[in-house]
N, C-alpha and C positions, 0 to 999 in steps of 0.2 A: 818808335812811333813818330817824333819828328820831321827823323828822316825819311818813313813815308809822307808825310804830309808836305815836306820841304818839294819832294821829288812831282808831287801829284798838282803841286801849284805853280813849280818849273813849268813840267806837260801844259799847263791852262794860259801860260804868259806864250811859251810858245805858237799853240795853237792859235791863240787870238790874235797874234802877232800876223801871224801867215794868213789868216781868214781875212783881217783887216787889207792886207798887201795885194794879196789875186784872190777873190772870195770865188769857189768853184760854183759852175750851174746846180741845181738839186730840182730832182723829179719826187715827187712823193706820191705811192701811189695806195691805195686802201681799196684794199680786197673787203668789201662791206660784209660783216655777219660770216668772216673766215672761222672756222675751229683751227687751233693747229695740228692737229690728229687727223685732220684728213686730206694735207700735203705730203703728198708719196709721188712717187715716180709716174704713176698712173692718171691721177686725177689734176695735178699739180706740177710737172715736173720742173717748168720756168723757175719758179719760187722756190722749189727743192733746192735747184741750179744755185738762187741767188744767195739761200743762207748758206749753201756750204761754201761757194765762191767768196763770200765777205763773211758778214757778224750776224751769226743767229741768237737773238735775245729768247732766252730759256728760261727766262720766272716773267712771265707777262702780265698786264692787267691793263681790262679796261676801264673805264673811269663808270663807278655808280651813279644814279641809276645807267643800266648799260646800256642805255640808247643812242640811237647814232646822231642826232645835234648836241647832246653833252657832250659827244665824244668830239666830232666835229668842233666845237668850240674849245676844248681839251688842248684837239692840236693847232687850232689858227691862233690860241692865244698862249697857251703853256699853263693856264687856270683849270681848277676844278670848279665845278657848278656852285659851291658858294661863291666866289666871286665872280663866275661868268654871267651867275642868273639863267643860265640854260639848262633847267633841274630834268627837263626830257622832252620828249619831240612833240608832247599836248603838256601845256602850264595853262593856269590861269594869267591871265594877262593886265585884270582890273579893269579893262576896256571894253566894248563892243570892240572887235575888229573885223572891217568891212571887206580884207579880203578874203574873211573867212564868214561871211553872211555873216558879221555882224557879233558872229559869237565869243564871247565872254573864253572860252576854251580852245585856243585859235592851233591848230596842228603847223607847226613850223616849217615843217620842211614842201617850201610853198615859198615863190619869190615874192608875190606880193606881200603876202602875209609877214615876212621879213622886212620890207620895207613898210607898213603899216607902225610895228613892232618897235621897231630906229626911228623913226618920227616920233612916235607917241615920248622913248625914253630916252631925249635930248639928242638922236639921231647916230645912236650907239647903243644896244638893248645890252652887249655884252659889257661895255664900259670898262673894257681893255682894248690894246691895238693887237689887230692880228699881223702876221707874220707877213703876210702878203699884199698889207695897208703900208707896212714899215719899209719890207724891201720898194716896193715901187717911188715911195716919197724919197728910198736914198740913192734909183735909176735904175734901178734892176726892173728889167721884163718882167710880169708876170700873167699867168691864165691860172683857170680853174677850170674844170671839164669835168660833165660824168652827172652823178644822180641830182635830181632838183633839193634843194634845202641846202646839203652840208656842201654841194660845190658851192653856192651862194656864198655860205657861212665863213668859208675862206677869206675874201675881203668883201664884205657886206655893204657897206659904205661906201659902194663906189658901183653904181646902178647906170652908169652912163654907157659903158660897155665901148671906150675910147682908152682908160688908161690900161686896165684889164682883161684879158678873154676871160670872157664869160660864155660857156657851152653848156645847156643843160637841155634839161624833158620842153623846157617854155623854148625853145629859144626858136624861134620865128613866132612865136605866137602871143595873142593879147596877156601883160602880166609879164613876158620876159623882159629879161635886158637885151638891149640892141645890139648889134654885130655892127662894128666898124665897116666905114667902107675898103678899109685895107686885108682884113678878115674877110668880107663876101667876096671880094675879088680871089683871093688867096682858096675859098671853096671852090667857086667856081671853076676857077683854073684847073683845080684837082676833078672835076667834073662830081664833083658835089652839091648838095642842094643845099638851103641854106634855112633850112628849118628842118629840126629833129624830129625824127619816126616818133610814133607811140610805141609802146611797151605791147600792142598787138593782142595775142592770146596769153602772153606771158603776166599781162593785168591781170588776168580772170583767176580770182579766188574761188569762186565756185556760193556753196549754199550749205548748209544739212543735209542736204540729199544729190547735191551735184557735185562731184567731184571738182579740184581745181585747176590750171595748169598743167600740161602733162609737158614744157619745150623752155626751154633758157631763154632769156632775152639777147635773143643774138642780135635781129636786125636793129635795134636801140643802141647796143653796145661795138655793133659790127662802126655805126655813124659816128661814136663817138670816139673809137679809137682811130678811125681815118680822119677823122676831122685833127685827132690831136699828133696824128703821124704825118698826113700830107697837106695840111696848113699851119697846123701854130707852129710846129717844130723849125720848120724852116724857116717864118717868119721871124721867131725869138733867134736865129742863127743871123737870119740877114741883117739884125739890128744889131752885133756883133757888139751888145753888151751882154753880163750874168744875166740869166734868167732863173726863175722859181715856179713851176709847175708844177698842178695837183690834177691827177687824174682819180675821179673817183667812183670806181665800179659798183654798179646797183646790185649786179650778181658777185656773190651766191646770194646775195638776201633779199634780193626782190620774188625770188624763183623758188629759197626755200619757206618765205612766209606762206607763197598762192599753190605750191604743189597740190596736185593731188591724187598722188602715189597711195595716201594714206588716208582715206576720208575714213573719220571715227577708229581710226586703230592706232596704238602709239608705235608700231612693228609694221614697216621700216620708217615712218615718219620722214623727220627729216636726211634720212639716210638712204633713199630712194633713188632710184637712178634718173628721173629729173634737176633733184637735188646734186647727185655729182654732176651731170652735164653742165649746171651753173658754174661748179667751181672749175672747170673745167675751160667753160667762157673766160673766165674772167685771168685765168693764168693766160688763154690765147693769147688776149690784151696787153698784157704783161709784154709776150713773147716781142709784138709788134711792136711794144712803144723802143722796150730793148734795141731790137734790132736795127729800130728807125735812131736812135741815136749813133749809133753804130756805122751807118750808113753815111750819117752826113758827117761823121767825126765830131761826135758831141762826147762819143763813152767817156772817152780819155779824161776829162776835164766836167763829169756830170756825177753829183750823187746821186744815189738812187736808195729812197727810204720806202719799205712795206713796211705797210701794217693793215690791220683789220681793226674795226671801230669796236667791234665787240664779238663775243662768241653767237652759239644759236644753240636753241634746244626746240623738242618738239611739245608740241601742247595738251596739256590735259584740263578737260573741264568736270572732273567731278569732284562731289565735296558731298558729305552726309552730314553738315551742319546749316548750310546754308539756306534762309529762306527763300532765294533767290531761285534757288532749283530744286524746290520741292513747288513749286507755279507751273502750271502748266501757259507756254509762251509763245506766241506763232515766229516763225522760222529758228524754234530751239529745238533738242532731239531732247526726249523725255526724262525728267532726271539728273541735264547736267544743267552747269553756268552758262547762262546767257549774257551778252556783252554788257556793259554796264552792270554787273553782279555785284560791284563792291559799294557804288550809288546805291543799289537797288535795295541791298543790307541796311544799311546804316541809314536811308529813309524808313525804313520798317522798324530799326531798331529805333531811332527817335520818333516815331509815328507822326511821322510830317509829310508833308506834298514833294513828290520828286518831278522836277522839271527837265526839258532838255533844250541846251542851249547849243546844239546842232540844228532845232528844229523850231526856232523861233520861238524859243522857251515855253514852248508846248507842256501841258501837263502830262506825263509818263502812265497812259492806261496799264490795267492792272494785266494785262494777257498781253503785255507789247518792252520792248526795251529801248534805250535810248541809241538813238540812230549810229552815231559814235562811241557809244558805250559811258560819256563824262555826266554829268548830272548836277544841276542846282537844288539844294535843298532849302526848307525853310515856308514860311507861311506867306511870306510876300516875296517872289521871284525877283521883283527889282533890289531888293537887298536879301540877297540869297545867305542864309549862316554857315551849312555846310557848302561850299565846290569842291566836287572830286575829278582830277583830269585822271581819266582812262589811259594809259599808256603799254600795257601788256603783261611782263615780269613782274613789275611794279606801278604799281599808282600815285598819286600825290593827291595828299589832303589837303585842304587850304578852309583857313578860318577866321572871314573878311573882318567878323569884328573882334578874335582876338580873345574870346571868352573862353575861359580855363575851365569853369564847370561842363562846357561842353564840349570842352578837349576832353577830357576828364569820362564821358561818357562814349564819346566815340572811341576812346583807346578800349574800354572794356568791352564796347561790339565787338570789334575786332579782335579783340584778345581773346574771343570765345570760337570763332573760326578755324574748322580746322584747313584753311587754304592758305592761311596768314603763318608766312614764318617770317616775326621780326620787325619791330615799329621801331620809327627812329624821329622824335618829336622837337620840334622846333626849343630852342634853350629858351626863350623869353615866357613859355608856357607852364616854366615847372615842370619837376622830376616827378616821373611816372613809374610804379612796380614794372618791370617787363617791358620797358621798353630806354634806349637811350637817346642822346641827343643828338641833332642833325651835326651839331658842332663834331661830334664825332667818328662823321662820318665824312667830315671837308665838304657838308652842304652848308653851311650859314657860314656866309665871309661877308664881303661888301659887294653884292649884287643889289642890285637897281631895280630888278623885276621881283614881283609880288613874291617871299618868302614861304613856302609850303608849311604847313603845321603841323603835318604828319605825313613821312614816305611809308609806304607798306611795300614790305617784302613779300612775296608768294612764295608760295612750298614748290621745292626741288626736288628731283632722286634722279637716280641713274636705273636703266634697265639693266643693268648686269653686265656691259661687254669689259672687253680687256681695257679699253680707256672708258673710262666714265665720262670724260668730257664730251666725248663723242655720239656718246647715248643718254644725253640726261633730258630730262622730263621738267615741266612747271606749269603748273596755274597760270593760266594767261586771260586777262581780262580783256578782250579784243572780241572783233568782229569773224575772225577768221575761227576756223573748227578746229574740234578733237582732231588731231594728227597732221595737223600742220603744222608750222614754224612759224618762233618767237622768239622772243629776248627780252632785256629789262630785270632779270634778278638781280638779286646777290650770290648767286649759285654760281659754283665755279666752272659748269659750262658756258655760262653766258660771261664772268670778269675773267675766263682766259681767251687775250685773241694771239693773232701773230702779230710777230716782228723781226724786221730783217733789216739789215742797210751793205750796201755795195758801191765803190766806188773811192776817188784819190784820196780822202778823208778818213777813211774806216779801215779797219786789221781786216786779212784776209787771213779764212778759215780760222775764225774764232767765235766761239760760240760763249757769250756771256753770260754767267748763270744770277748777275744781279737783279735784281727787282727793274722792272722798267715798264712804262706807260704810256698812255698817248700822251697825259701834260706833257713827258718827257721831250718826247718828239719836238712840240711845238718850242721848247725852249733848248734844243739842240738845235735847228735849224736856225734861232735866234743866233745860237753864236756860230755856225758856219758861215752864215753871211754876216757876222760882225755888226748887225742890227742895234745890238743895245739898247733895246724894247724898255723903257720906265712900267714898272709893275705897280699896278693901284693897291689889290691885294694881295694876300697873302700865300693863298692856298697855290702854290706853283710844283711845277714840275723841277725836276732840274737837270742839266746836261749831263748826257750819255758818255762823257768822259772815257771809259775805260773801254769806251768799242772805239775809240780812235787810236793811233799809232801811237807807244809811248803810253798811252794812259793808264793808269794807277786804278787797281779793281777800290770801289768802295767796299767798306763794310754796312753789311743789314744784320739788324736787330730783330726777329718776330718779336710778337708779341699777341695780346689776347684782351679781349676788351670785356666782361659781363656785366649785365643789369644786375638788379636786385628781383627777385622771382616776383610775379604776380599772382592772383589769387589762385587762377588758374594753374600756377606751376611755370610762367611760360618764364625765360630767359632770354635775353635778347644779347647775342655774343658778336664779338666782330673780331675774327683773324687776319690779322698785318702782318707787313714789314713796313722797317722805317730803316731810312738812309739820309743822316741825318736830319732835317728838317723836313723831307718829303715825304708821305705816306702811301704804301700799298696795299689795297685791299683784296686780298683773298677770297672771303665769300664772309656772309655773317644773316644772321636773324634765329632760329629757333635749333638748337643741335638738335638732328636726327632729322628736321625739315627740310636742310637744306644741305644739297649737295657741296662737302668739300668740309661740312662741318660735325664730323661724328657724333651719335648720341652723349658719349662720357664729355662731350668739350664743354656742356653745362658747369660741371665742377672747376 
């Protein structure tokens, strides 16, 4: 034992050593809402190419709840959302914020909104430094490119758009960050425009009765891979220092949220042939930035890190406890959940006024839901008691004043739902039957933005194929329909995504079977460029060690978390790994509810 450990801190002096000395270029790119069960030679083949060429990570996960700015924050800073404070892509905020009309439930992934957010909380909401603040402060190039919110979220704090490339959905438009004038020349020259397309047809979610999407966001993703192949690339070349690049594709998961392959049916859902042509885009993209390294002689001397933010499932809204969908609701189909269903509950179950702070905190008619699905409760809206942010997979509860008797009550709404699998309750609230603590789930560290007092997990399953991952199902609280696509559980379709790395840094043809995550990511890139990022918090990822030359496999630990049963029976279980001090989570809230978690894992 030792001598493993003698050998494995060798491997770390060395690497650091050589990182520090010539730190190579690194591209990281995030195939948004990837499964990896549906990277095959056909639909994928780039990214097939890249894990068998280098290191394919084989136990993945993404960081709960599974959305794509906790994840996004996961990897710019190497944090889990107790200490990033980015608990998922709608929190409460404590504020009005004005780039989001004002409301109290501000959807993050939105550049203004981002900077709103960094103002309000000492002008760093994550209150760590990201990976791409740190390289440029020690002269390294860097950009961000690809979908609005998590490209931001890369290095957030730096809105000028002079030290940075910044390329997103805003960018020529009111709200974005500016384009250098060495950047619009650098378009131009490429006979490119210098404001990005819209999302076109590939926006359109559709209705109840209207089908969504039927085409991949090509022309969106077509601008954003030329923009990051025939301007930045050669730019970060001509400045003939290290660069750090993140390109981050909207597809598959802009394309399999709006499909509409599947209106009201879970068969083919998110497994439609819209749906592959997204992931099909976003390997193109892949192919291109590849080949553009390649081209100008970057490969030699550039890592290249995939991942995906988080998995995808398709969505089901029905539920025979809910009072939510026994209402008859205009633009609901008769019988299921309507958006806002978990607000909608838990106002009826405390028989209080439900508000909506989407809509100018409008009172929520009894035949109507709330526009974004989030909800203020309480008798006086200016100090609302329940906030619930809507988020999809999962919800978060928030409870501004902090009172235990009606923690106390809303855990047993919920606990009587059969669409709830799995509460996990803020630690300063007290222990609840049936449900556990956020602490243990690496949501309560030292984040700065308002603390959730209850996440709710949704019920998972699989429809039967040969990988479950590929075909699982969840309760999704959104606006979007039956048989569309989502994310946000604890289900191990949504915490399995990919991951891959290639290039002078990483083993070729080796497939890692240790635990690994996006924190991860963010704190390998830390020491490829010899960063040495100061951590405020705790909750960290830690270096990919054994996918580089030389490196020494860690040992993991499973393990198995359970409550104590609630009145109901319910159990709230969490399945890991741990590798030393970091933790992986596998799937967790209700066994039998949720994918990944067998009925007998109660015991």
């Amino acid at each position: 034992m030792r001598s493993l450990f003698l050998a494995s801190a060798l491997s770390l002096v060395a690497f650091t050593a050589q990182a520090q000395q010539r730190p190579h270029n690194v591209v990281l790119f995030v195939a948004d809402g990837l499964r990896p069960g549906m990277v095959n030679e056909k639909t994928a083949p780039t990214m097939l190419a890249l894990m068998k060429n280098g290191v394919r990570f084989a136990n993945t996960h993404s960081i709960f709840p599974t959305f794509t700015t906790a994840n996004a924050a996961g990897m710019a800073t190497g944090h889990m959302p107790g200490d990033s404070g980015d608990f998922s892509n709608t929190i409460y905020s404590g504020f009005p914020v004005p780039g989001a009309g004002d409301s109290l439930t501000p959807f993050l992934e939105s550049d203004p909104v981002l900077g709103d957010v960094d103002e309000h909380f000492a002008g760093n909401y994550l209150n760590e430094e990201t990976i791409l603040k740190a390289a440029r402060d020690k002269g390294f190039s860097t950009a961000t490119i690809g979908k609005l919110g998590p490209a931001l979220i890369m290095d957030h704090e730096e809105r000028s758009g002079q030290k940075t490339i910044v390329i997103d959905d805003s960018t020529g438009r009111a709200g974005g960050i500016p384009l250098s004038d060495e950047l619009k020349q650098a378009l131009t020259a490429a006979g490119m425009p210098v404001q990005a397309p819209t999302r076109g047809d590939n926006g359109k979610a559709g209705t109840n009765t209207d089908p969504g999407t039927v085409v991949a966001n090509l022309d969106q993703q077509n601008f954003f891979a030329d923009a990051t192949t025939k301007a930045a690339l050669p730019l970060l070349k001509a400045r003939k220092k290290p660069f750090v690049l993140v390109f981050w594709s909207r597809d598959p998961d802009g394309t399999q949220h709006n499909q509409g392959d599947s209106l009201g049916r879970l068969i083919p859902g998110i497994n439609g042939p819209t749906s592959l042509a997204s992931i099909k885009n976003a390997d193109d993209d892949l192919a291109k930035i590849l080949d553009a390294l390649k081209t100008q002689g970057l490969d030699g001397d550039t890592d290249v890190i995939l991942t995906s933010d988080h998995g995808f499932s398709t969505i089901s809204k029905e539920s025979g406890t809910s009072w939510s969908a026994s209402q008859t609701i205009k633009g609901v189909s008769a019988h299921q959940l309507p958006p806002g269903f978990l607000a909608v509950d838990i106002a009826h179950g405390l028989d209080m006024p439900l508000f909506d702070p989407d809509a100018k905190n409008a009172v929520v008619a009894a035949d109507a839901f709330p526009v974004r699905a989030n909800g203020l409760i309480g008798q006086d809206v200016s100090k609302p008691q329940v906030v619930v942010a809507a988020n999809g997979g999962s919800d978060l509860v928030y409870l501004p004043t902090g009172d235990k008797a009606l923690a106390a009550k809303v855990v047993q709404i919920l606990s009587a739902q059969d669409y709830v699998s799995g509460l996990f309750v803020d630690d300063s609230l007290g222990s609840f039957p049936g449900t556990l603590p956020l602490s243990a789930i690496s949501m309560k560290g030292t984040a700065i933005t308002p603390m959730p007092a209850i996440a709710v997990n949704f019920k998972t399953f699989s429809l039967g194929c040969n990988d479950p991952t590929t075909c699982g199902v969840e309760i999704a609280d959104t606006t979007l329909q039956q048989g569309q696509g989502m994310h946000g559980s604890f289900g191990r379709a949504d915490t399995q995504n990919i991951m891959a790395a290639m290039g002078p840094s990483f083993r070729k043809g080796f497939v890692d079977t240790a635990p690994s995550s996006n924190a991860d990511i963010g704190k390998t890139i830390d020491r490829l460029l010899g960063l040495n990022i100061k951590n405020k918090g705790h909750l960290i990822g830690r270096v990919l060690t054994e996918a580089m030359p030389h490196g020494a496999r860690p040992k993991a630990t499973p393990g198995m978390l359970r409550s104590k049963p609630d009145e109901n029976g319910n159990v709230t279980v969490v399945k890991y790994q741990k590798v030393g001090l970091t933790t992986y989570f596998d799937a967790a809230g209700y066994p039998g509810r949720t994918l990944g978690l067998p009925a007998d894992s109660a015991h």
